[in-house]
C-alpha positions as CSV (number, residue, x, y, z in Angstrom):
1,X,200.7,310.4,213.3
2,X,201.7,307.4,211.3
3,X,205.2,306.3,210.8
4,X,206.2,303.1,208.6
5,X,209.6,303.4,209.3
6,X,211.6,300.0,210.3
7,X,215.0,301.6,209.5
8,X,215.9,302.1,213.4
9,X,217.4,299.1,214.1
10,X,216.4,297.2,217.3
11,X,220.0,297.4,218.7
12,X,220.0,301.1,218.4
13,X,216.9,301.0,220.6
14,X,217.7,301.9,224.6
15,X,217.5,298.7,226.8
16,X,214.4,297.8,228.1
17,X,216.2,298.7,231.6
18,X,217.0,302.1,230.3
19,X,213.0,302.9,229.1
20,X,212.2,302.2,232.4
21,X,214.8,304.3,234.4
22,X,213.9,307.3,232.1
23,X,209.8,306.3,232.9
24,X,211.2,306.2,236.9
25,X,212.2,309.3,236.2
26,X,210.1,311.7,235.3
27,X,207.8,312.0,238.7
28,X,204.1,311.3,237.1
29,X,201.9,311.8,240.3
30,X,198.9,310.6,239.4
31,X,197.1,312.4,237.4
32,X,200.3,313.8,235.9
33,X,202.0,311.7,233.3
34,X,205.4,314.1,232.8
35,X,206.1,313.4,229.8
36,X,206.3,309.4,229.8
37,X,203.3,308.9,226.7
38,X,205.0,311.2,224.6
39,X,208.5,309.0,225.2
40,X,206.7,305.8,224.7
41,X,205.4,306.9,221.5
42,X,208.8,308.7,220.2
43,X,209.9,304.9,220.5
44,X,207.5,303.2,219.3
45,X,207.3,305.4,216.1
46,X,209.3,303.7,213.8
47,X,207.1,300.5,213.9
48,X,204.3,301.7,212.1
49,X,201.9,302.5,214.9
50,X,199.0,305.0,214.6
51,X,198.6,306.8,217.7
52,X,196.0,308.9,219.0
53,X,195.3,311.1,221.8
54,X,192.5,310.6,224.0
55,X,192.6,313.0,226.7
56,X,189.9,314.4,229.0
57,X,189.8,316.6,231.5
58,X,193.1,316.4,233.7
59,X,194.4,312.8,232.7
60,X,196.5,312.2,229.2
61,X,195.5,308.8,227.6
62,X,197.5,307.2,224.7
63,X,195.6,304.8,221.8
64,X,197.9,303.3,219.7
65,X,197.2,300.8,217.2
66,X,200.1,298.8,214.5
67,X,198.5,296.4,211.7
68,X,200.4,294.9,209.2
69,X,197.6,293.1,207.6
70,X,196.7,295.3,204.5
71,X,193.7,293.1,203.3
72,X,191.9,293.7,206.4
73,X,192.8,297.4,207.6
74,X,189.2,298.2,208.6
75,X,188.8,294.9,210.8
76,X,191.7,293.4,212.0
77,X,191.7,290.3,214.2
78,X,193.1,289.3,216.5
79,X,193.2,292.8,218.5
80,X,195.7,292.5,221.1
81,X,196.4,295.8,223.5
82,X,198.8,296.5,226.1
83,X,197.5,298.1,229.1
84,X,199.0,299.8,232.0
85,X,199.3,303.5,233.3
86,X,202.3,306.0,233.7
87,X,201.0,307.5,237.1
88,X,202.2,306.6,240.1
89,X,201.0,307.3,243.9
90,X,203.2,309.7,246.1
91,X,206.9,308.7,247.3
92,X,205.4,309.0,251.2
93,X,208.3,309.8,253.9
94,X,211.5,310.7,251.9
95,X,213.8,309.8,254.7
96,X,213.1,306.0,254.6
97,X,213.8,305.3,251.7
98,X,217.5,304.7,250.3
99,X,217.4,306.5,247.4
100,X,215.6,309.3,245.5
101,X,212.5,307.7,244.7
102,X,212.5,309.8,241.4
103,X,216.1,309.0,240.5
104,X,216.4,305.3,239.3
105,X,219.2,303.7,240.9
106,X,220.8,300.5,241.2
107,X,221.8,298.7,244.4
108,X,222.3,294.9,245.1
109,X,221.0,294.3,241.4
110,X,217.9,295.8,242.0
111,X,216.4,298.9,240.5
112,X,214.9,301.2,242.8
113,X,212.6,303.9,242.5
114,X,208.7,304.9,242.6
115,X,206.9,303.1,239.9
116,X,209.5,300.6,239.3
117,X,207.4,297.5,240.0
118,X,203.8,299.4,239.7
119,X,204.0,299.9,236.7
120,X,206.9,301.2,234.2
121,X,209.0,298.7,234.4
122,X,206.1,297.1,232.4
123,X,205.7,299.4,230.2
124,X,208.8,299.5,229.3
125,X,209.0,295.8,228.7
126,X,205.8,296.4,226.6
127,X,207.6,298.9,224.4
128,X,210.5,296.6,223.7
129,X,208.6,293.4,223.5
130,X,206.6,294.7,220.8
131,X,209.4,296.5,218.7
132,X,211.4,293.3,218.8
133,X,208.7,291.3,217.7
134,X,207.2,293.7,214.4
135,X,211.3,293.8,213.3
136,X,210.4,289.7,213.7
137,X,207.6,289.2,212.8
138,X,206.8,293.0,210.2
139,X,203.7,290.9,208.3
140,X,202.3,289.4,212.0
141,X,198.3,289.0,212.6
142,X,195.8,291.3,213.8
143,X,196.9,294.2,215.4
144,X,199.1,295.3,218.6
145,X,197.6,297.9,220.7
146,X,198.2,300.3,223.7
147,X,196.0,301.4,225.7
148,X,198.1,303.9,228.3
149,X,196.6,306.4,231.1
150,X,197.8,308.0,233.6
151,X,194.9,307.8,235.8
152,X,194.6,304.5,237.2
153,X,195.9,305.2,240.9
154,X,193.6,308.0,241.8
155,X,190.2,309.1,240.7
156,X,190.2,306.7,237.8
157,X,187.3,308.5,236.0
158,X,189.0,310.4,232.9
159,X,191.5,307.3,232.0
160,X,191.2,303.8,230.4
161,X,187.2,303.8,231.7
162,X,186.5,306.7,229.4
163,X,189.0,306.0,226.7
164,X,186.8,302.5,226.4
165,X,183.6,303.9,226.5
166,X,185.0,305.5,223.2
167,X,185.9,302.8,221.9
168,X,183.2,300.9,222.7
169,X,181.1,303.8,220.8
170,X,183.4,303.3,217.8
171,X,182.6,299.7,217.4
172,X,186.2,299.1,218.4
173,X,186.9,295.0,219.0
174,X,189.5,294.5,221.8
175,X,190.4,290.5,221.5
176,X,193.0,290.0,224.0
177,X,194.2,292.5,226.8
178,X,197.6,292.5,229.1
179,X,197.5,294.2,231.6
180,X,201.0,295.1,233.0
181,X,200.2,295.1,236.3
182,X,202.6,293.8,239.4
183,X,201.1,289.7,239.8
184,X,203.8,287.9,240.3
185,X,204.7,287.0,243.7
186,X,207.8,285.3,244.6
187,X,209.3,285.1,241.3
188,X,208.9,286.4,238.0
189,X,205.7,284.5,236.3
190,X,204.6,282.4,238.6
191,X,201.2,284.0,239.3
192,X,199.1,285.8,236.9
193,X,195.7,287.4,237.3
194,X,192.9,285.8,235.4
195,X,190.1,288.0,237.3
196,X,189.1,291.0,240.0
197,X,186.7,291.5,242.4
198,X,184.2,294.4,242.3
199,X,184.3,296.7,244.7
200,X,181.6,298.9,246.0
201,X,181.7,301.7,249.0
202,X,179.0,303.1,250.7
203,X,178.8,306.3,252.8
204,X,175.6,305.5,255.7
205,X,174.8,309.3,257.5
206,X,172.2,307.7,260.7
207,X,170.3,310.9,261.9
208,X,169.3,311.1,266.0
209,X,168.9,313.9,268.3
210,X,171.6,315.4,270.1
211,X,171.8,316.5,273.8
212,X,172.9,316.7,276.9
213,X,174.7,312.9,278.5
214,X,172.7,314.0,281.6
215,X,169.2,313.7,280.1
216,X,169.3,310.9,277.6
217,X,165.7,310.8,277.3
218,X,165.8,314.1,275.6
219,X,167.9,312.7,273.1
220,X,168.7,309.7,270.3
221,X,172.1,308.3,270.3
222,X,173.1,308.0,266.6
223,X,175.8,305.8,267.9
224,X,173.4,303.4,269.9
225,X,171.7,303.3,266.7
226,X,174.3,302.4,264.6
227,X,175.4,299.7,267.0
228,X,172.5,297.6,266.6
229,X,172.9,297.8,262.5
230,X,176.5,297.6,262.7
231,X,176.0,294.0,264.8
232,X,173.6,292.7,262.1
233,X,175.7,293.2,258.9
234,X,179.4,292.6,260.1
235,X,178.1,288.9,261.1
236,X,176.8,288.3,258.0
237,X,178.2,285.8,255.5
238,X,177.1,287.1,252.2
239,X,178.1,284.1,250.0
240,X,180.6,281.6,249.9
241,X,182.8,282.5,247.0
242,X,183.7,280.1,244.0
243,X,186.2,278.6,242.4
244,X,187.9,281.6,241.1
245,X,187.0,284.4,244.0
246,X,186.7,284.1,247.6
247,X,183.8,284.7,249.7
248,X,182.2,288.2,249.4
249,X,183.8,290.4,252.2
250,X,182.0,294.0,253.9
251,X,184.7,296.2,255.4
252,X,184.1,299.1,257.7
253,X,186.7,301.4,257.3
254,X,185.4,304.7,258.5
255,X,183.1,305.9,261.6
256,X,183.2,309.9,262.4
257,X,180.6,310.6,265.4
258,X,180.5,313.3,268.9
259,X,181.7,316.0,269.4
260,X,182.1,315.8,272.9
261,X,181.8,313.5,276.7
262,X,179.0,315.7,277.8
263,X,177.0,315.5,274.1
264,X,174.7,312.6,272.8
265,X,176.1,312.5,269.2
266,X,172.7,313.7,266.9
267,X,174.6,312.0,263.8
268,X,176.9,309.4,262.7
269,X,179.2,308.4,259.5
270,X,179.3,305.2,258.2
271,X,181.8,304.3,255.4
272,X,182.2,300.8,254.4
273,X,183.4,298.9,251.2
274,X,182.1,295.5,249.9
275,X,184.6,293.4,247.6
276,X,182.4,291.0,245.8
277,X,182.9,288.1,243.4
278,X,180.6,287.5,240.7
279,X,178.0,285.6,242.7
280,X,176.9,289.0,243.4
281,X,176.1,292.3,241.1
282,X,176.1,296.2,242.6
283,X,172.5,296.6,242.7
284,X,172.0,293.1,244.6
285,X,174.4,294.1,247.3
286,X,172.8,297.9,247.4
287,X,169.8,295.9,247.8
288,X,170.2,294.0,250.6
289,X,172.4,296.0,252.4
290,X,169.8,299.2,252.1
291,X,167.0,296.2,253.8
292,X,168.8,296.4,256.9
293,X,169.5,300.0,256.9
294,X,165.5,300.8,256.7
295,X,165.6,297.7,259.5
296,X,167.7,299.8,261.7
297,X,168.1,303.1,260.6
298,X,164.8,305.2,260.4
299,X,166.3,308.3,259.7
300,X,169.3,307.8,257.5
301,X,171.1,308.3,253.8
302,X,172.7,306.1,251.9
303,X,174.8,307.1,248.9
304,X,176.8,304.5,247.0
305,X,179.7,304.7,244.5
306,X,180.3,301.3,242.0
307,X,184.4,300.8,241.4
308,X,184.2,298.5,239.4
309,X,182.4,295.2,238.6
310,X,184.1,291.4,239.1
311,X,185.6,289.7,236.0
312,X,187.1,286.7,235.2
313,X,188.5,285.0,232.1
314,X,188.1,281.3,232.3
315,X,190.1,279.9,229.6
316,X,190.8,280.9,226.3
317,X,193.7,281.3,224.2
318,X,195.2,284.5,225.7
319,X,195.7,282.5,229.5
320,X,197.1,279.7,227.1
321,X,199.7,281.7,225.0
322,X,201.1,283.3,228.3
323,X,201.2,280.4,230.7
324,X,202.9,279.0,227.3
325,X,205.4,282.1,227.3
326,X,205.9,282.1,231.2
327,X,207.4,278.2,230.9
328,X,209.5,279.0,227.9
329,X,211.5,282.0,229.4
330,X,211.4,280.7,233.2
331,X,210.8,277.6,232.9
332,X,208.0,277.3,236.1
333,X,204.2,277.1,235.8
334,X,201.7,279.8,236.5
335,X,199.2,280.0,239.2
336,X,195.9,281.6,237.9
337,X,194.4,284.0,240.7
338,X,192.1,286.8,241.0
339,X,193.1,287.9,244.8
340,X,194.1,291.7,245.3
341,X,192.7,295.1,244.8
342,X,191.1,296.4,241.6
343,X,192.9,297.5,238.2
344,X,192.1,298.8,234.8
345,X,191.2,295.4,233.8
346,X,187.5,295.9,235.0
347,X,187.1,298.4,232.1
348,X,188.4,297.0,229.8
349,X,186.4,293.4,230.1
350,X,183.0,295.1,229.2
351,X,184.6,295.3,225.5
352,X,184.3,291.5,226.2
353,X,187.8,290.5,226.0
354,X,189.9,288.2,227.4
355,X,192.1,289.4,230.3
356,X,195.6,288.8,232.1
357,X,197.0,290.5,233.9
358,X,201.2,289.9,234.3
359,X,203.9,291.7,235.9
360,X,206.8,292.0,238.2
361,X,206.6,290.5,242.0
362,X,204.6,293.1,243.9
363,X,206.3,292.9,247.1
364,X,207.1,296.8,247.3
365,X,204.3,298.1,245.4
366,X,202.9,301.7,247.2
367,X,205.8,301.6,250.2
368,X,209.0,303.2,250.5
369,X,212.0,301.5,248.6
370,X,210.0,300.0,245.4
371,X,212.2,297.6,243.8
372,X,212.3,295.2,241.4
373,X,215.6,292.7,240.4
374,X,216.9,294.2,237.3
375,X,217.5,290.5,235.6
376,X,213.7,290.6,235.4
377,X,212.9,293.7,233.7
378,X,214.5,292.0,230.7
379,X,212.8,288.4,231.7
380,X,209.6,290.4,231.8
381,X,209.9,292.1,228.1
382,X,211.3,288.2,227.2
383,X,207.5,286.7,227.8
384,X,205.6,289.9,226.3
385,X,207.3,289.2,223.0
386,X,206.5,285.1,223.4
387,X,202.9,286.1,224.5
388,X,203.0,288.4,221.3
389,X,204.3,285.7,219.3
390,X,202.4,282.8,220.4
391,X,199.1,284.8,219.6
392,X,199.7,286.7,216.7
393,X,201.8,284.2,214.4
């Protein structure tokens, strides 16, 4: 579908608050989307965006691209996209929170409601930002892009990875990527994410014997076992970070083992997850930790599963241009981290772009009672549209 049409004025548009009540509302458990692409495109249609759907197996991805550059069609530059995801993770127990977490609702001059700060009230100050600034700005560089899943909170295999690897098979240049996720931590802008860790889990099985307590010579404790390897690589100090990541960190997070107090447990299960900074790859980490499984271990498995690699963007014009907008609509300066869990970002950085990632305060992000202050919303779709036009003008 591609629609030229500028004649819908951007006052006739709905407030940026109002896209993101009617995103709130439609209860996209992830991998579900409900709905929310289809709005985003239905207002985004009269800009003269091409959009495309990029869909595999139960997750709904968006591509949309707008170019106004008509010497150039077949290679724009810059590309700029807009990234984020329409699904959301479950409301948990109903009965704390205040309101219907699927009914967006005002209180104190906040907006409440699952999703609100992770992430759709960035999407919807994506949307409005970027109408705003083609009505502005109709013969603007490059080309404005979204890149929309909604499978970023769950299995994350059918969403923005795949829809890059397509892209990536197309010859498709990415330049600049926002992602809209929640960085901001005490007020609006003044933290933005220049860089994630990689994370990597691994699931250790440690075969022994079972048998009876009684006659322990008849037996191998799995749990004796995995006591001595367990010992060894929680001490460890893997590296020492650098100056954009913290140190490396291992994490046990799951040990299932017996079956009962007269049984010598025959096997144990070892899950643990590494979040690593880029002195470190995968396989170097696989490595070293499978040296001290064969150390301790004999008779064991080992099975990994990659997350997602570290990135970092160190510099460049797309940290510049939004620092830039974050001091010309709130007038503070931006802290440039790379602390927190992992997001689309990692994807989207093989294409080689730079990365930022900028959102609303993250303080309620996954519990009961997600919030964000309402004056922000608008704040929010205020520095997309500077970002847009300190970039593309």
């Amino acid at each position: 579908m591609i629609s030229n049409n500028n004649s819908k004025s951007v006052s006739s548009m709905p407030s940026t608050l109002q896209i993101a009540k009617n995103l709130i509302a439609r209860q996209s458990l992830s991998p579900k989307d409900e709905g929310c692409q289809d709005y985003i495109q239905s207002l985004l249609a009269d800009s003269g965006f091409h959009f495309e759907a990029m869909n595999f197996g139960d997750t709904k991805n968006l591509w949309a691209t707008r170019q106004a550059d008509k010497a150039n069609q077949q290679n724009p530059h810059p590309v700029f996209v807009f990234a984020g995801h329409t699904d959301v993770v479950p409301a948990g127990n109903l009965d704390k929170w205040h309101t219907n977490p699927f009914k967006p609702t005002i209180i104190d001059d906040h907006l409440y409601g699952r999703g609100t700060a992770d992430m759709k009230s960035s999407l919807a100050a994506m949307v409005t930002a970027s109408i705003r600034f083609i009505k502005d700005y109709p013969q603007h560089k490059g080309c404005i892009a979204f890149l929309i899943t909604s499978d970023e909170e769950a299995k994350f295999i059918n969403g923005t990875v795949k829809v890059v690897e397509t892209l990536m098979q197309r010859g498709q240049v990415i330049d600049y990527a926002l992602v809209g996720e929640p960085s901001s931590t005490d007020e609006l802008g003044d933290v933005i994410k220049i860089g994630r860790r990689g994370s990597l889990t691994g699931w250790l099985k440690i075969h022994g014997k079972q048998g009876h307590v009684a006659y322990p010579h008849l037996a191998e404790n799995a749990i004796h076992t995995a006591a001595y390897f367990l010992e060894e690589v929680t001490k460890i100090k893997w590296d020492s970070g650098n100056q954009y990541f913290p140190a490396t960190s291992l994490q046990i997070t799951n040990i299932q083992a017996g079956q009962a107090s007269n049984i010598i447990p025959g096997e144990i299960d070892i899950e643990f997850n590494f979040r690593f900074s880029t002195e470190f790859s995968a396989p170097q980490l696989q490595q070293q930790m499978q040296a001290f499984v064969d150390k301790h271990c004999e008779n064991s498995e080992l099975v990994w599963q990659v997350n997602g690699d570290p990135f970092i963007t160190q510099g460049g014009e797309l940290i510049e241009a939004t620092a830039k907008a974050i001091k010309q609509v709130c007038a503070i300066e931006t802290s440039q981290q790379t602390s927190g869990g992992t997001s689309d970002g990692r994807f989207i950085a093989k294409t080689g772009a730079q990365i930022v990632e900028l959102g609303p305060i993250n303080a309620t992000i996954h519990q009961v009672n997600e919030s964000v202050k309402v004056d922000d919303i608008e704040k929010l779709a205020d520095i997309y549209f500077h970002i847009l036009k300190n970039l593309l003008t």
